[in-house]
C-alpha positions as CSV (number, residue, x, y, z in Angstrom):
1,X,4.5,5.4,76.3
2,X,4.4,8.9,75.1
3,X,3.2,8.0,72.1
4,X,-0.1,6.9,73.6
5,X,-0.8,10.1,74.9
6,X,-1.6,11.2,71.3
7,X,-4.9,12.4,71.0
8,X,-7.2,11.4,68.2
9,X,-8.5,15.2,67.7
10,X,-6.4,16.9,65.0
11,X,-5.9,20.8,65.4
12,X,-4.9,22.7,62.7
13,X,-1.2,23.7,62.9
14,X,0.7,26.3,61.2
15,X,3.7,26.8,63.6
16,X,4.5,23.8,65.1
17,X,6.0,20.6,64.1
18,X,6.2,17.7,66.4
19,X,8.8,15.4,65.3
20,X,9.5,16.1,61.7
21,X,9.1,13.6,59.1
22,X,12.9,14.6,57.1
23,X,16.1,15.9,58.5
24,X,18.1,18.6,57.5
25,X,19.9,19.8,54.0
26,X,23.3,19.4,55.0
27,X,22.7,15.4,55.3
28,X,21.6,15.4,51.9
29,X,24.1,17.8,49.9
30,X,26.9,15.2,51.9
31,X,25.4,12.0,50.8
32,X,25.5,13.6,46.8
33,X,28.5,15.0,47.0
34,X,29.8,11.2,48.1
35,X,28.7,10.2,44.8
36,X,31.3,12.0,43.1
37,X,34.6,10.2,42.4
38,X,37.9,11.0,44.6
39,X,35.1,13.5,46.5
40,X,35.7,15.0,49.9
41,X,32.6,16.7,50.8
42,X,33.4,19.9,53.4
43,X,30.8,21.1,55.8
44,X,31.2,24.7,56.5
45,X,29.8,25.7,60.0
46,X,31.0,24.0,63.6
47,X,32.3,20.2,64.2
48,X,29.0,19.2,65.6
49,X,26.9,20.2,62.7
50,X,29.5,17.7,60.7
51,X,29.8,15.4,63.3
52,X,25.7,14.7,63.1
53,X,25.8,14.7,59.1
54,X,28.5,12.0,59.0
55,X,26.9,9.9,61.6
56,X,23.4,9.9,60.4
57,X,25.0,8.7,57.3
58,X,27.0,6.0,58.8
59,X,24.4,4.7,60.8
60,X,22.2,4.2,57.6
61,X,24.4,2.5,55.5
62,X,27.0,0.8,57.9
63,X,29.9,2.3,56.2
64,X,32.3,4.7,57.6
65,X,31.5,8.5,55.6
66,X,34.7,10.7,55.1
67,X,33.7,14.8,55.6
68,X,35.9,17.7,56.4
69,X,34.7,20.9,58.8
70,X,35.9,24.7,58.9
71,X,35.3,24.4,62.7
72,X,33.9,27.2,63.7
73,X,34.8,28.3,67.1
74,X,33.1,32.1,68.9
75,X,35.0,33.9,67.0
76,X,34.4,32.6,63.4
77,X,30.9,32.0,64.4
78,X,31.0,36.6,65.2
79,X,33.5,37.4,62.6
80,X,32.9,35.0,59.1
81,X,34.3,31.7,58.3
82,X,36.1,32.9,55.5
83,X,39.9,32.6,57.1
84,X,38.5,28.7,58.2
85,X,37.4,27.8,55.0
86,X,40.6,29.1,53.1
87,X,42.9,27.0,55.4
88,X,40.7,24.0,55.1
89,X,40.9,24.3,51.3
90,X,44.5,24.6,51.5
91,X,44.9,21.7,54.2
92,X,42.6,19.0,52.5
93,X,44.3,18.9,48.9
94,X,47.9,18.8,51.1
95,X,46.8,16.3,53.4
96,X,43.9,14.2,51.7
97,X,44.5,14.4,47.6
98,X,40.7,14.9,46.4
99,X,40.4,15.6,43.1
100,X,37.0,17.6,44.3
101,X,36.3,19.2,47.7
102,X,32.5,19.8,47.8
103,X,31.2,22.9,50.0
104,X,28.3,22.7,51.6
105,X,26.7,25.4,54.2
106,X,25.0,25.3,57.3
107,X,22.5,27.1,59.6
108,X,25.7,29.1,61.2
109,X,27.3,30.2,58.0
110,X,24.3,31.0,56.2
111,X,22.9,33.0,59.3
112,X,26.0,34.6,59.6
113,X,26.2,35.5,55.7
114,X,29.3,34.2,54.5
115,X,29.9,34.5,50.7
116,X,31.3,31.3,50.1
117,X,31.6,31.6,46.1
118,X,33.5,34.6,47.2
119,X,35.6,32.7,49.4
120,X,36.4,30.1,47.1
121,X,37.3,32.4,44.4
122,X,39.6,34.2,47.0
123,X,41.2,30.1,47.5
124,X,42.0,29.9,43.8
125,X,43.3,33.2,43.3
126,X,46.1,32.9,45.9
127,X,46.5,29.2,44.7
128,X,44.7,27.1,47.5
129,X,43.7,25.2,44.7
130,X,45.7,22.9,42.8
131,X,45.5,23.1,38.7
132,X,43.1,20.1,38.0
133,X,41.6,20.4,41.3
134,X,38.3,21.6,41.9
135,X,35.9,23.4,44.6
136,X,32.1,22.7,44.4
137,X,30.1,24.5,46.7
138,X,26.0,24.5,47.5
139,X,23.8,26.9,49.7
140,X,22.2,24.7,51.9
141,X,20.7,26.2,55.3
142,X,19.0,23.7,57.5
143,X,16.3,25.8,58.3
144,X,14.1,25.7,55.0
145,X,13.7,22.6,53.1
146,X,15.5,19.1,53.9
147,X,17.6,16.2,53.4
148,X,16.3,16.0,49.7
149,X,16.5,19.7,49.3
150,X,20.1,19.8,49.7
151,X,20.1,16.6,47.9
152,X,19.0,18.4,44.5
153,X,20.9,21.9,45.8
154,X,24.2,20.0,45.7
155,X,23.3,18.1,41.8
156,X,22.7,21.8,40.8
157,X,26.2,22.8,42.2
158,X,27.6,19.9,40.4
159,X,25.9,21.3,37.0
160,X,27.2,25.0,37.5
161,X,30.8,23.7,38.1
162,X,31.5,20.9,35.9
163,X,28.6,20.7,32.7
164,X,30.5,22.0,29.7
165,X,29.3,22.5,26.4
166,X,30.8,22.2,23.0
167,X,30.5,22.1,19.4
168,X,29.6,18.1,19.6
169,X,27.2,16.2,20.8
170,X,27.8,12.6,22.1
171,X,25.3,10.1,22.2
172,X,25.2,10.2,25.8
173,X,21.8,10.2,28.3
174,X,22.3,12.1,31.6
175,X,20.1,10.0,34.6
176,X,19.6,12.1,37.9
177,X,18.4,9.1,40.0
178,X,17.7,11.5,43.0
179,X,17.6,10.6,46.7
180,X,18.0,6.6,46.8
181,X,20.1,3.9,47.6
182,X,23.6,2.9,46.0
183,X,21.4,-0.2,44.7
184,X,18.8,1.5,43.2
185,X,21.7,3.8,41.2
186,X,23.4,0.6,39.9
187,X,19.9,-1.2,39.1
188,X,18.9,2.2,36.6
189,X,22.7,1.6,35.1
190,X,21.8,-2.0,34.8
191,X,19.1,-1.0,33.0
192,X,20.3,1.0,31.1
193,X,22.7,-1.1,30.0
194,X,20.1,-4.1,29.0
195,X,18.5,-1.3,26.7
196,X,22.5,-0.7,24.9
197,X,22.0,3.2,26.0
198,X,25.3,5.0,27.0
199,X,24.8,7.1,30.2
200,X,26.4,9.2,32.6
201,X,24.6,8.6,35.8
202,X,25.2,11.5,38.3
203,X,25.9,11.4,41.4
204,X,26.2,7.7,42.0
205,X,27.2,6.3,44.9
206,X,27.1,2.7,44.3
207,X,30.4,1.3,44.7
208,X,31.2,4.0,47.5
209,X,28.6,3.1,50.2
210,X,28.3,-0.2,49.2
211,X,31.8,-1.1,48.5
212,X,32.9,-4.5,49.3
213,X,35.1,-5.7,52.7
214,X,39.0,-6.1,51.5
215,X,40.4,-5.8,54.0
216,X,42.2,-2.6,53.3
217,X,40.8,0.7,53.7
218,X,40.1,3.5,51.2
219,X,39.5,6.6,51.4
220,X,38.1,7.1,48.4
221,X,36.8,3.8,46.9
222,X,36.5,3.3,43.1
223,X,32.3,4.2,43.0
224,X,31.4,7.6,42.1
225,X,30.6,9.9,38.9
226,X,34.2,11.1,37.8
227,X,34.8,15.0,36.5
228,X,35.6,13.9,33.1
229,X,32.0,12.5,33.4
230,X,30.2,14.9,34.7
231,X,32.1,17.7,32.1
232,X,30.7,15.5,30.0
233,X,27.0,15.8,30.9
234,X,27.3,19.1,29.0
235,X,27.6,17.5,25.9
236,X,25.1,14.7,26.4
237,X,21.8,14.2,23.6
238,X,19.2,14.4,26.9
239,X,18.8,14.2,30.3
240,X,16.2,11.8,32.4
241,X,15.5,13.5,36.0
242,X,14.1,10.4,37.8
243,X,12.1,12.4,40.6
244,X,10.7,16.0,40.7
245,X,12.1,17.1,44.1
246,X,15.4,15.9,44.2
247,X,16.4,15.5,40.4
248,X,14.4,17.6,38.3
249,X,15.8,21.1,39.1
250,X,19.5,20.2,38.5
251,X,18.1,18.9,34.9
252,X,16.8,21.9,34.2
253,X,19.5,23.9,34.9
254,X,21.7,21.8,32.6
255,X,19.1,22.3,30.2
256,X,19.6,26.3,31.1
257,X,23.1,25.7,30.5
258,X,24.0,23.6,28.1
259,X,20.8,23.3,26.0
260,X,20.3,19.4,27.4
261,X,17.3,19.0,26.6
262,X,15.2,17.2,29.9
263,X,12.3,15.3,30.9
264,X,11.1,13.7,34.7
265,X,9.9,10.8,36.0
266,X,8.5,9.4,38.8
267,X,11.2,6.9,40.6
268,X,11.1,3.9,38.4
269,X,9.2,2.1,41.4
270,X,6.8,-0.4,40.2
271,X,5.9,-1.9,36.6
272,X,4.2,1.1,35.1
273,X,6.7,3.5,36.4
274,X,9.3,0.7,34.9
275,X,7.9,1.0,32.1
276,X,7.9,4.9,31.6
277,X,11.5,4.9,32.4
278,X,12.5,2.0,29.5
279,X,10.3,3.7,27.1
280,X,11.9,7.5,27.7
281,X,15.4,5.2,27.1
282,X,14.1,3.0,24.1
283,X,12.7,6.3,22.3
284,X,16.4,7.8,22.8
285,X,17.8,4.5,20.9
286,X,17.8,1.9,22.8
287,X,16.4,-1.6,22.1
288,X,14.8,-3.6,24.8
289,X,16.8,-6.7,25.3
290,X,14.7,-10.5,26.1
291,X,16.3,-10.2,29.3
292,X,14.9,-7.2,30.1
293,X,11.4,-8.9,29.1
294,X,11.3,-11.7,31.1
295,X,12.4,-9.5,34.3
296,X,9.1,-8.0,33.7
297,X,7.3,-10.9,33.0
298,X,8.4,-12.3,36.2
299,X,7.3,-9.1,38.0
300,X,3.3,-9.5,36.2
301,X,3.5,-12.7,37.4
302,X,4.3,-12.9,40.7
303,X,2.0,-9.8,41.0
304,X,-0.6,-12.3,39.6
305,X,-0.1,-15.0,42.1
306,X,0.1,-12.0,45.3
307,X,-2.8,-10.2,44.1
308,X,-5.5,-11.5,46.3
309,X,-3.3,-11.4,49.3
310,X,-2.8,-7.8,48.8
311,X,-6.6,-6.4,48.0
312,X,-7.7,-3.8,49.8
313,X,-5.2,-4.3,52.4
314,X,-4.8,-0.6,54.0
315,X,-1.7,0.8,54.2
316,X,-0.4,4.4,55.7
317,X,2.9,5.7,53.6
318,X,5.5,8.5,55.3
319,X,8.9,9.4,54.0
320,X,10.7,11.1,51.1
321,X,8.7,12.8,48.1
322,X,9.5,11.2,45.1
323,X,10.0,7.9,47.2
324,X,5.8,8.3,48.3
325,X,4.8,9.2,44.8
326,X,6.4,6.2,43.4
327,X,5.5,3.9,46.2
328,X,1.6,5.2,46.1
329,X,1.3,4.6,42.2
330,X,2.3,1.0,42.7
331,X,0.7,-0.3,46.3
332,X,-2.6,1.2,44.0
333,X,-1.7,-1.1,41.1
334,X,-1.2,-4.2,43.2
335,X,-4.8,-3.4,44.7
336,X,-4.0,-2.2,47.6
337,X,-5.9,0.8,49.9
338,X,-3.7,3.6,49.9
339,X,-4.5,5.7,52.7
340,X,-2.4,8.1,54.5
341,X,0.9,9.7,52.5
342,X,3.0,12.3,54.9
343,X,5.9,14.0,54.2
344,X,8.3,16.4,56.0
345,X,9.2,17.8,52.7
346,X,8.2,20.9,51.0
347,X,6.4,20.7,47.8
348,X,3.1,22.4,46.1
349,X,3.0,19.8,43.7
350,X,3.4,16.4,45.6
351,X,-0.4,16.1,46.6
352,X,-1.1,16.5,43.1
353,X,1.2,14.0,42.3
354,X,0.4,11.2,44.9
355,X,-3.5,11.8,43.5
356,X,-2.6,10.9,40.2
357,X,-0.4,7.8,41.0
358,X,-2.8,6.5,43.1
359,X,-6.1,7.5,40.5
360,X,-8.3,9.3,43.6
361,X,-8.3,12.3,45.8
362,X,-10.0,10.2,48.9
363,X,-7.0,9.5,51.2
364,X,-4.9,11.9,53.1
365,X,-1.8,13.6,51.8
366,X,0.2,16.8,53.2
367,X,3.5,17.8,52.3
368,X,5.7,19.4,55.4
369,X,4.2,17.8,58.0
370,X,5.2,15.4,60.9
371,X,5.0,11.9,62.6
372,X,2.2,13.5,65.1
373,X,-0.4,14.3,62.5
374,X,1.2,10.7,61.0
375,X,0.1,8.8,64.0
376,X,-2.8,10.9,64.4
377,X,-4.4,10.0,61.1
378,X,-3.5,6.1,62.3
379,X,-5.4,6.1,65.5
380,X,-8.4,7.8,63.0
381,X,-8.4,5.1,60.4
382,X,-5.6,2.4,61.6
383,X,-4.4,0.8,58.1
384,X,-2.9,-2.6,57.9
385,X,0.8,-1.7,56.9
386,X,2.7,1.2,57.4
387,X,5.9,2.0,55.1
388,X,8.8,4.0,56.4
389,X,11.7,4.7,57.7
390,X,13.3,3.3,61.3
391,X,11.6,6.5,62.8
392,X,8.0,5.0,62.2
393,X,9.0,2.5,64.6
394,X,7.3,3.8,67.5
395,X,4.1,4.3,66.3
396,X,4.0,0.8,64.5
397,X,5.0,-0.9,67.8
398,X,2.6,1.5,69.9
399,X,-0.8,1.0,67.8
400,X,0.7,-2.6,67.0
401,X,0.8,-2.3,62.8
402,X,3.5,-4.0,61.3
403,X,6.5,-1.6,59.3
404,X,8.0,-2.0,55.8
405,X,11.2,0.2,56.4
406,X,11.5,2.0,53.0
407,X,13.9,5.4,52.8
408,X,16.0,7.6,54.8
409,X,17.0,7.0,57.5
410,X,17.6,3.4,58.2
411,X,18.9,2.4,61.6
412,X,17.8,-0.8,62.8
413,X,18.2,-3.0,59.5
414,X,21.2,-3.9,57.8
415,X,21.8,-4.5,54.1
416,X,19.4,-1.7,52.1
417,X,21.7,-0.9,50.6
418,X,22.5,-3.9,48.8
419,X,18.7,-4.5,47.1
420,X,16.8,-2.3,45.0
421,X,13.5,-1.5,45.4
422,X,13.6,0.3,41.5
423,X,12.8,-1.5,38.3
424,X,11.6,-4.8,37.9
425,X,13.8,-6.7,39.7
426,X,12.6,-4.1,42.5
427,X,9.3,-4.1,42.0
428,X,9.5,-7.9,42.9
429,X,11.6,-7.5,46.2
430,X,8.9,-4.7,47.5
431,X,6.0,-7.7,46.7
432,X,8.0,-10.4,48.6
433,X,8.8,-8.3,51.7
434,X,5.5,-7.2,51.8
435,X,3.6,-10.4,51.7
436,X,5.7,-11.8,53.7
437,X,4.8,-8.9,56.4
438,X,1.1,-9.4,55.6
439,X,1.1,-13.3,56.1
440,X,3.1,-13.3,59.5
441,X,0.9,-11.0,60.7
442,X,-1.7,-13.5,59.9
443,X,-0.2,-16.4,61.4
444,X,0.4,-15.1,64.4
445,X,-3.3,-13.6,64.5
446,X,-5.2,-16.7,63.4
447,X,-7.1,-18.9,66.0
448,X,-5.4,-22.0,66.4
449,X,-8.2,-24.0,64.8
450,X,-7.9,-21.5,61.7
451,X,-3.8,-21.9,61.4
452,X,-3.0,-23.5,58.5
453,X,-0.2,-24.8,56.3
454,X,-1.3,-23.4,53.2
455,X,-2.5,-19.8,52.9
């Protein structure tokens, strides 16, 4: 009901944001440093802070997500966490075996101005850290940037830590897939694989939060980038950042380094952006197999027979950054109206970027803004299809637009997790879920004399 108080005016805004369209960095640096083998990622601020990380998490993907806390109380919260954090170094390798504890800060500890590289270095110096064990640890305030932020923050850390150079180079390619599902990881492996090219994908969470039911638990299931692996990335021929927000700046500093030499891409979402991302692979040696082919054959095709279904249909975007950019270029290929693109995250570049994908500058784009100004551009120009996460809800069912939920976070759908919506085999789920979408919302809308069995 609130939601219909929204007026149709926009006024310019500099210092207010009504409900933002990301969450915070902390949420982010956790769900990368999950996609580390044997990982236990550490938040270092109060148990509520943690407690909101892991359950965002959870609730997404359905899976139970391990995290330790330093737990501040008033007085570490006055004094420095740095006697909190050296214990829980000292507990977790006792009591939980990782073979990395990843640090990540929050609003409290950054505010407060604890040195955590200090405090860590204090941990291994008085043996808090077992030899072969290591301590990862990423700045990551909630109060500037956001979920995809600390996403890219905590790749970075993962870089400064583990990336190792030598004398040899192996004829290895580095993929950062950025802020996406455990699916979309393993489909770019997949890939990868079809093309014969050796990679080290990093971090990769497929086969953590995707990990089948046994019936037995584990704490740390058999997914995830290992150390040798990611010491390894130092040595590697290139590097393929798949996303500018999320992915590109830990490439570069790899690059910075160990002289890996990088390029970005958009988010292999679509058949062009499929396309970009086998070529930067075949040009590094690898072959493109038949199957590989007639995956995208099957994609042109079935893009053929949608087509007409999808022309001109409107449709308002809001989410994640590299997500939009890649999601833009392709609804514009398909031939449909791309008209509104929000996001909550920070970036000069990303109108730039949605603008070239899509081929024009006539349609709204603005990076850190909010699900006001969203719905606010809806009510101006209401589109046909909105795409988004489980937060968009509210306006779809208010100004009665059917949702595609695409990104982070997803509450009230199960099984994301398990379907990519990345190379071709993606690019044909994303037409199939959104014609289906499109043609219900016909049926139910046509006149009864107009309902037919064929459409």
């Amino acid at each position: 009901m609130l939601l219909r108080h929204t007026p149709d005016t926009i006024v310019k805004r500099e210092a207010l944001t009504i409900q933002p369209a990301k969450t915070c960095q902390p949420v982010g640096a956790l769900y990368a440093a999950l996609g580390i083998h044997r990982c236990l990622p550490h938040s270092h601020g109060s148990q509520g802070c943690c407690a909101y990380h892991r359950s965002a998490l959870t609730r997404h993907y359905k899976e139970p997500v391990i995290a330790a806390t330093s737990s501040f109380t008033e007085g570490a919260s006055v004094f420095g966490g740095q006697a909190n954090l050296l214990e829980a170094i000292s507990n977790i390798f006792a009591l939980y075996d990782p073979d990395v504890i990843a640090v990540h800060t929050t609003c409290l500890s950054e505010t407060i101005g604890d040195d955590v590289s200090q405090i860590v270095a204090k941990a291994i110096d008085e043996g808090k850290v077992p030899p072969g064990k290591f301590v990862v640890k990423a700045s990551t305030p909630s109060y500037v940037g956001s979920h995809v932020t600390g996403f890219s923050n905590m790749v970075k850390a993962m870089v400064d830590e583990f990336s190792t150079r030598t004398d040899r180079r192996e004829n290895i390619v580095n993929i950062i897939p950025g802020f996406v599902e455990p699916s979309d990881m393993r489909e770019v492996k997949r890939i990868a694989e079809q093309l014969k090219v050796k990679v080290i994908v990093f971090p990769d969470t497929s086969g953590v939060l995707d990990a089948p039911m046994t019936g037995q638990y584990k704490m740390y299931p058999r997914g995830g980038t290992t150390v040798k692996q990611l010491i390894a990335t130092g040595d590697a021929m290139a590097t393929i950042a798949l996303g500018h927000i999320a992915s590109q700046p830990g490439a570069r500093q790899l690059d910075v380094k160990c002289k890996v030499p990088c390029q970005t891409l958009g988010l292999p979402i679509g058949i062009r952006a499929t396309d970009d991302f086998v070529n930067a692979l075949r040009v590094l040696g690898g072959s493109v197999s038949e199957e590989l082919e007639y995956e995208r054959g099957q994609a042109v095709d079935v893009i053929t027979d949608m087509q007409q279904y999808f022309f001109k249909k409107k449709v308002a975007l809001i989410g994640d950054p590299d997500h939009l950019v890649g999601l833009a270029g392709f609804l514009s290929d398909i031939g449909m109206d791309v008209r509104h693109v929000i996001t909550g995250t920070p970036g000069k570049k990303f109108m730039k970027r949605v603008h070239d994908a899509v081929g024009t500058d006539m349609l709204n784009v603005r990076e850190s803004s909010d699900f006001f100004y969203f719905h606010q551009l809806i009510r101006n120009e209401k589109p046909d299809l909105i795409i988004g996460n489980s937060y968009a809800k509210y306006i779809a069912r208010d100004e009665d637009i059917p949702l595609l939920r695409i990104g982070f976070p997803i509450y009230d759908r199960i099984g994301h997790q398990y379907y990519p919506i990345v190379g071709y085999r993606g690019a044909l789920r994303l037409c199939e879920r959104i014609l289906s979408i499109l043609l219900d919302r016909q049926d139910r809308d046509t006149p009864e004399e107009s309902f037919e069995l064929v459409m």
